[in-house]
N, CA, C and O atoms as CSV, one atom per row, in Angstrom:
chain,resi,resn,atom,element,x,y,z
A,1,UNK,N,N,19.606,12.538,50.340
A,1,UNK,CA,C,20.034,11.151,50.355
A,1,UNK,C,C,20.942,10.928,51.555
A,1,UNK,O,O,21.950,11.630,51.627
A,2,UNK,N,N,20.730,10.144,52.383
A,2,UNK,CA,C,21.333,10.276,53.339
A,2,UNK,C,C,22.193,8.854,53.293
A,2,UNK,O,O,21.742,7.750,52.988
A,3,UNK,N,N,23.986,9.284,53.800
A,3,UNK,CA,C,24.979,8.154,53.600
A,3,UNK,C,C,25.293,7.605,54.761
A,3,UNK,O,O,25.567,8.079,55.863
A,4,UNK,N,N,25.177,6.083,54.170
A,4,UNK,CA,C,24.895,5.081,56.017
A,4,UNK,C,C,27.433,4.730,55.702
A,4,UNK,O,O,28.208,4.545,54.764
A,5,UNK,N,N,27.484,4.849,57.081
A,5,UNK,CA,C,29.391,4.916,57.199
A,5,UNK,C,C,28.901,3.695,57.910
A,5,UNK,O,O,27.966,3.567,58.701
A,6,UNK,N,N,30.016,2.571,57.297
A,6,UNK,CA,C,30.562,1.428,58.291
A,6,UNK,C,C,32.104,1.594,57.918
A,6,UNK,O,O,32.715,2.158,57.010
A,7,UNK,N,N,32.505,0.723,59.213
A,7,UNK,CA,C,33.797,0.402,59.627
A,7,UNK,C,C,34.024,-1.282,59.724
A,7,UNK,O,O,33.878,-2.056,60.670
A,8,UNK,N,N,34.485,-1.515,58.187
A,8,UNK,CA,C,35.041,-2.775,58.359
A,8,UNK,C,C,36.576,-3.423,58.393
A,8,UNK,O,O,37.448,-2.609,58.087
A,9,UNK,N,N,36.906,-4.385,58.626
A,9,UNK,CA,C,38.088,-4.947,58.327
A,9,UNK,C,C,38.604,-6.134,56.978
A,9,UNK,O,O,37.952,-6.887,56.255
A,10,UNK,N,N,39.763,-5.898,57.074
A,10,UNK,CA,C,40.138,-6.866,55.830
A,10,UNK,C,C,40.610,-7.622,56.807
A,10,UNK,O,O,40.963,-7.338,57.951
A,11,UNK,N,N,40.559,-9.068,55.956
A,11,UNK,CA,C,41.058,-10.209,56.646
A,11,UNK,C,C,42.465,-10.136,55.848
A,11,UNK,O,O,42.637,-9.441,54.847
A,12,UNK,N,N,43.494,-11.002,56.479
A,12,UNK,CA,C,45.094,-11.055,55.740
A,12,UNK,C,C,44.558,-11.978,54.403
A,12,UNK,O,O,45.474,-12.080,53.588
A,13,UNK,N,N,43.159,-12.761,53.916
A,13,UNK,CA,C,43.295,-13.011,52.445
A,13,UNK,C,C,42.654,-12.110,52.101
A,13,UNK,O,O,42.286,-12.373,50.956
A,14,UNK,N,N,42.184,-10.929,52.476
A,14,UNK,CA,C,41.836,-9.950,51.387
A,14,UNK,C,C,40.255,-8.994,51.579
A,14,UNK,O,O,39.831,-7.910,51.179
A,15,UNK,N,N,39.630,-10.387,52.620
A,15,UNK,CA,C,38.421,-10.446,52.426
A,15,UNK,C,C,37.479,-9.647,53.013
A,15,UNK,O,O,37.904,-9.524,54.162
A,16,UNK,N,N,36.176,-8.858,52.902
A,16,UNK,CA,C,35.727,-8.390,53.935
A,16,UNK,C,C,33.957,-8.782,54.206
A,16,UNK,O,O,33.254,-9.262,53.316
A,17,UNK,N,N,33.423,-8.440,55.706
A,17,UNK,CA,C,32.325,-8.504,55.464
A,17,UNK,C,C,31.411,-7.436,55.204
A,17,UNK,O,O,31.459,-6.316,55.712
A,18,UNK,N,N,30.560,-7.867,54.361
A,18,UNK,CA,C,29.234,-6.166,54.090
A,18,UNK,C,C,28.263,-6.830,55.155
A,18,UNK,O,O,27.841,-7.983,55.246
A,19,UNK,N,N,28.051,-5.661,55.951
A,19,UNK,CA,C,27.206,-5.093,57.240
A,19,UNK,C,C,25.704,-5.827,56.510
A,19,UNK,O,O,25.265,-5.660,55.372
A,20,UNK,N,N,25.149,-6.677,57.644
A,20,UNK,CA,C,23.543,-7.285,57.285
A,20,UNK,C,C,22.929,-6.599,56.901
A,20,UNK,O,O,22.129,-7.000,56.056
A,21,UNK,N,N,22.919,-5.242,57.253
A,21,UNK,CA,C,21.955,-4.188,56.944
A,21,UNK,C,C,21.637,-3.963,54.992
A,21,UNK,O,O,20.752,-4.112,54.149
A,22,UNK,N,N,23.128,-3.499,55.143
A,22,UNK,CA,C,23.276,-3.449,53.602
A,22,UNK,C,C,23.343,-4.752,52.793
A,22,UNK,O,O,23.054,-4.500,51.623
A,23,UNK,N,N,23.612,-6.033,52.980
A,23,UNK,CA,C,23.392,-7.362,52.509
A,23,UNK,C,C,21.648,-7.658,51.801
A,23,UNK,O,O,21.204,-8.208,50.793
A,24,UNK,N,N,21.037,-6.899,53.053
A,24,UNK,CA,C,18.948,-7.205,53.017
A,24,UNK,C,C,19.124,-5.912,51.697
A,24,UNK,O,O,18.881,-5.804,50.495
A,25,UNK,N,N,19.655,-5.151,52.726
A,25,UNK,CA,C,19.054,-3.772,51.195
A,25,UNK,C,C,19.211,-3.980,50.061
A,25,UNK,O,O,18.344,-3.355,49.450
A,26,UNK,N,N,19.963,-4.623,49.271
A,26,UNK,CA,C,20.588,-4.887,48.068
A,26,UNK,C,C,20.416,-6.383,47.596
A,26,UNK,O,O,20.748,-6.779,46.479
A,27,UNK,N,N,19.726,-7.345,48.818
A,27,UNK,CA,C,19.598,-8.328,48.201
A,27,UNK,C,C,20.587,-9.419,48.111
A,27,UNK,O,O,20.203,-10.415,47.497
A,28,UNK,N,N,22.148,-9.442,48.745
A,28,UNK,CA,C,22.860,-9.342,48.532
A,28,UNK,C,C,23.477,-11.286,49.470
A,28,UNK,O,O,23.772,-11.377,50.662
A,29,UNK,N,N,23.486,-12.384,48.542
A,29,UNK,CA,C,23.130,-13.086,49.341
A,29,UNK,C,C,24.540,-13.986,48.752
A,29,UNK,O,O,25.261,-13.565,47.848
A,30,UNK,N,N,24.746,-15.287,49.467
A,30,UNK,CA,C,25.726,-16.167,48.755
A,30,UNK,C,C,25.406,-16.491,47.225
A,30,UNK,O,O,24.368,-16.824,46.654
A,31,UNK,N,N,27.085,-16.198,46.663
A,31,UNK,CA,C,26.958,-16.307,45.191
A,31,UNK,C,C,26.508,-15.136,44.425
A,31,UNK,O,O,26.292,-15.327,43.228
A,32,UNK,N,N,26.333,-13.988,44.893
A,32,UNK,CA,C,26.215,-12.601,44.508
A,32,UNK,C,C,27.624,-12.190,43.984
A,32,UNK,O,O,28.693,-12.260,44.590
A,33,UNK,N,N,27.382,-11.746,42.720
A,33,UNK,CA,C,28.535,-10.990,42.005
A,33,UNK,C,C,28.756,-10.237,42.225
A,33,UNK,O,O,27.649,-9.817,42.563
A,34,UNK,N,N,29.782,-8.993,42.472
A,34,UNK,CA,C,29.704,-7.903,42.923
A,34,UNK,C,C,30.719,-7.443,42.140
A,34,UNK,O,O,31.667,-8.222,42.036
A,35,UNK,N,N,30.834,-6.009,41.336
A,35,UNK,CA,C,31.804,-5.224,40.616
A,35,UNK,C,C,32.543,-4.066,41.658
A,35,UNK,O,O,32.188,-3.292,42.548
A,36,UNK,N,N,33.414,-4.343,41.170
A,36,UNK,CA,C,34.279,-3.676,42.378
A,36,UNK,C,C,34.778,-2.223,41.179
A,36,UNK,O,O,35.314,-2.715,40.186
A,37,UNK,N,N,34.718,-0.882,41.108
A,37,UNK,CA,C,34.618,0.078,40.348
A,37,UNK,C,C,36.233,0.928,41.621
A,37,UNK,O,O,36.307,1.045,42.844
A,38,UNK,N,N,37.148,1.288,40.549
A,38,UNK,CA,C,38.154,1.819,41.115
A,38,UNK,C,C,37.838,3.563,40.186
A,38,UNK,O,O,37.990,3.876,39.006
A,39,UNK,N,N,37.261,4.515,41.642
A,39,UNK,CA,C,36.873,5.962,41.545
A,39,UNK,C,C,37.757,6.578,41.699
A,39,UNK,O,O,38.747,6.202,42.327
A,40,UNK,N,N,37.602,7.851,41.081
A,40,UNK,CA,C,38.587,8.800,41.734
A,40,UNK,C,C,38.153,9.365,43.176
A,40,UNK,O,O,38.738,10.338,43.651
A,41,UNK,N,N,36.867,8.573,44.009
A,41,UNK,CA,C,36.339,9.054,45.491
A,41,UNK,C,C,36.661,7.424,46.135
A,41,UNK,O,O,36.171,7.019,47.189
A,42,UNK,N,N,37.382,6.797,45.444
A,42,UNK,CA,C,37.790,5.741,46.155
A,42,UNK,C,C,36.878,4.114,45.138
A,42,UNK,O,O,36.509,3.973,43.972
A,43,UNK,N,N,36.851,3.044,46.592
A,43,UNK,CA,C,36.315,2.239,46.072
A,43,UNK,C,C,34.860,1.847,45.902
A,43,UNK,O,O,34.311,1.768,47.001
A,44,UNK,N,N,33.786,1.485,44.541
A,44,UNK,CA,C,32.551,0.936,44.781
A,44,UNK,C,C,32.452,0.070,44.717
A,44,UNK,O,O,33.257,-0.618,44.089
A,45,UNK,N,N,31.256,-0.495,45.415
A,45,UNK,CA,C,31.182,-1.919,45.496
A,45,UNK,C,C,29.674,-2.004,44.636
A,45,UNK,O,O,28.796,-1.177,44.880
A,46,UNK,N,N,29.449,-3.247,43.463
A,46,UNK,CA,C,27.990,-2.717,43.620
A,46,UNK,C,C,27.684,-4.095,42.930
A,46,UNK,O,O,28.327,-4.667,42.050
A,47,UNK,N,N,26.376,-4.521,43.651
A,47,UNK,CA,C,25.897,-5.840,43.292
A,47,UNK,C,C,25.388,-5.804,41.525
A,47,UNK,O,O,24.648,-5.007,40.948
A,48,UNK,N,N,26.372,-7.412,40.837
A,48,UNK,CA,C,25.424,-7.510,39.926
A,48,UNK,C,C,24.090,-8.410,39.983
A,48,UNK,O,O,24.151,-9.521,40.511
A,49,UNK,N,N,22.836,-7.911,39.418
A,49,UNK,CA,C,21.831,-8.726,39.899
A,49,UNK,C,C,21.948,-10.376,38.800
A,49,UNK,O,O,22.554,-10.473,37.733
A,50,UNK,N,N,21.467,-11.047,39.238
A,50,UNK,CA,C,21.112,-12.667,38.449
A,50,UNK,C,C,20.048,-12.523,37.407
A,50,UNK,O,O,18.998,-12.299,38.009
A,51,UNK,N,N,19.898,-12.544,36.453
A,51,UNK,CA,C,19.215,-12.805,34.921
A,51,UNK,C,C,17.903,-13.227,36.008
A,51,UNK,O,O,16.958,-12.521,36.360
A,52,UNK,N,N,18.116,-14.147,36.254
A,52,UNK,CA,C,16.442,-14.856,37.032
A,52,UNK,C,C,16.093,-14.151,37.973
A,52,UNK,O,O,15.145,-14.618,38.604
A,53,UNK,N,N,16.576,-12.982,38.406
A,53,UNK,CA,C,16.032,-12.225,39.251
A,53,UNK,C,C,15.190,-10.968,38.815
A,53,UNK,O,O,14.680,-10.345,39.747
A,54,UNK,N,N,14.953,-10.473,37.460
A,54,UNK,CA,C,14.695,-10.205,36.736
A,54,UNK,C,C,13.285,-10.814,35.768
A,54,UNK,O,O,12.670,-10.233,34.873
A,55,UNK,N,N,13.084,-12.149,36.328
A,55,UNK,CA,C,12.277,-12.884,35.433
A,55,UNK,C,C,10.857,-12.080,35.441
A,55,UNK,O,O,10.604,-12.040,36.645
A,56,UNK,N,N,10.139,-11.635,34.985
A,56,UNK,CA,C,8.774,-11.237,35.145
A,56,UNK,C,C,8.725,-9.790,35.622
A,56,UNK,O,O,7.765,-9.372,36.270
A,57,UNK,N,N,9.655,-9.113,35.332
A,57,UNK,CA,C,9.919,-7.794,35.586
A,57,UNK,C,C,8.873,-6.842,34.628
A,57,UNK,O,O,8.367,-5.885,35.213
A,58,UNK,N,N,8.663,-6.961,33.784
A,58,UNK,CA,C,8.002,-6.393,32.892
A,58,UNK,C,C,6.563,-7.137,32.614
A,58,UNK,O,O,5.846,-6.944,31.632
A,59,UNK,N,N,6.374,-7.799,33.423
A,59,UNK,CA,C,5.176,-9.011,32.977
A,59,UNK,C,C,3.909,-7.476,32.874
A,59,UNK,O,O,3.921,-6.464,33.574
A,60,UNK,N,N,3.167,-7.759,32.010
A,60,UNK,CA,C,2.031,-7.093,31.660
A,60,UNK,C,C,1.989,-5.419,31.276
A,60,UNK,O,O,1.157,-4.563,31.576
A,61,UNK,N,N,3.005,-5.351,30.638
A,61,UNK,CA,C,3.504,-4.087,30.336
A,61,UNK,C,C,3.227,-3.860,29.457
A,61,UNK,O,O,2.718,-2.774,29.178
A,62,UNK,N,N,3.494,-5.007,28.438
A,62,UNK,CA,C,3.162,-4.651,26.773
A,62,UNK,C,C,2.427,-6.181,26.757
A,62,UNK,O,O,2.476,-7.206,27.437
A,63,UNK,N,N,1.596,-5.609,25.356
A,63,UNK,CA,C,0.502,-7.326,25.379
A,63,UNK,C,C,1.502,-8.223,23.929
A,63,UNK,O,O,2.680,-8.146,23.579
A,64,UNK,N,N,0.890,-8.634,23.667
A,64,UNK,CA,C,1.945,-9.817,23.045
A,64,UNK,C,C,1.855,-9.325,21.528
A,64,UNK,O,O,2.730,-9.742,20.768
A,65,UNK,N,N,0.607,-8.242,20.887
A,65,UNK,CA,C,0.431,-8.176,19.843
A,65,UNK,C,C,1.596,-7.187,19.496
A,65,UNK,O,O,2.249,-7.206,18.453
A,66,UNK,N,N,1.796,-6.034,20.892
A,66,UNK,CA,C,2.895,-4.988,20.804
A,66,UNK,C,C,4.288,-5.681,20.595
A,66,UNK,O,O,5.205,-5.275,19.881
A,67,UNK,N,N,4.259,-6.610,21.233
A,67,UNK,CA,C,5.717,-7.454,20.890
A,67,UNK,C,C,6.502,-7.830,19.855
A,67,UNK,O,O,7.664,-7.741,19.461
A,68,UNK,N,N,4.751,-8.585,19.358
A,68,UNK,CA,C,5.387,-9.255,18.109
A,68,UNK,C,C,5.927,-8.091,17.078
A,68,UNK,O,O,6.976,-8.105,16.435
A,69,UNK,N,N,5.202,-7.376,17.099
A,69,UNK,CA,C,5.253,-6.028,16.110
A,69,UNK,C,C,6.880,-5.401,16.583
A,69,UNK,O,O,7.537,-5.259,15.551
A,70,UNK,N,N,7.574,-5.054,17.654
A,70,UNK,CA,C,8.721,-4.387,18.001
A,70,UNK,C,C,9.510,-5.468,17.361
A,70,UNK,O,O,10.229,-5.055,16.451
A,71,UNK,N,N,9.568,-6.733,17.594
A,71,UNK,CA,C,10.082,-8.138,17.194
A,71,UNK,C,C,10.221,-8.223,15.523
A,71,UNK,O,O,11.126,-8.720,14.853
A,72,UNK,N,N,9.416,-7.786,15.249
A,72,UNK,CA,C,8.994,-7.816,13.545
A,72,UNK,C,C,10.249,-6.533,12.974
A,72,UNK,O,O,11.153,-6.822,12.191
A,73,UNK,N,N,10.027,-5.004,13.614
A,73,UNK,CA,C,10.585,-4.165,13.411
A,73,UNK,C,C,12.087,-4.327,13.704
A,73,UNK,O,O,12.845,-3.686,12.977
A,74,UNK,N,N,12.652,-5.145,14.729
A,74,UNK,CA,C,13.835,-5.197,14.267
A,74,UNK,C,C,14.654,-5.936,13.963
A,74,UNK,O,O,15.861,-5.823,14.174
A,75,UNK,N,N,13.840,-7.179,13.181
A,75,UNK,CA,C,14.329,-8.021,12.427
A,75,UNK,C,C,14.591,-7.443,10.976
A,75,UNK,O,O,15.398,-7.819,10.127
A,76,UNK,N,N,13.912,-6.690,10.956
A,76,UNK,CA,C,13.245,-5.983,9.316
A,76,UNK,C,C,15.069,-4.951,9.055
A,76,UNK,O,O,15.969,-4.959,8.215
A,77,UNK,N,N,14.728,-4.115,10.520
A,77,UNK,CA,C,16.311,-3.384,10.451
A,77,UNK,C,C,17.429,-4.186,10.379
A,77,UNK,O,O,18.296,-3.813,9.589
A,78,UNK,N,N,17.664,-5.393,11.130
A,78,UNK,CA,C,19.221,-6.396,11.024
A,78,UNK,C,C,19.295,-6.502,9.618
A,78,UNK,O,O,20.267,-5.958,9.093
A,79,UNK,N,N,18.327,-7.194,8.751
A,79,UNK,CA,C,18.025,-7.382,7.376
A,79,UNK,C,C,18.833,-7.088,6.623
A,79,UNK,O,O,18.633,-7.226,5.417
């Protein structure tokens, strides 16, 4: 796995920019959430993705009869 090093700056409010490179890789666009994770190897940064970005992720994976049936099963368990 090979680790890409940038060198950025903080602005005096705090702020910084992520390198275009890594912005495309991750998707990473205005209005992107990002969790900021305090490591014991320092700081992560890591995009959360948007619900609608996600939409059709699974499209044709399972057919609708498998559904209903998983759907059925754990209604039966909440019960």
């Amino acid at each position: 796995m090979e680790i890409l090093k940038f060198k950025i700056t903080v602005t005096p409010k705090g702020q910084i920019k992520i390198p275009e490179e890594l912005r495309k890789k991750y998707a990473i666009r205005k209005g992107t959430m990002i969790e900021v994770l305090d490591s014991t190897e320092g700081l992560i940064l890591k995009p959360i993705p948007k619900m609608e970005d996600w939409a059709g992720t699974d499209a044709g994976k399972y057919s609708y009869a498998e559904m209903v049936k998983q759907l059925d099963n754990l209604r039966k368990r909440w019960r």
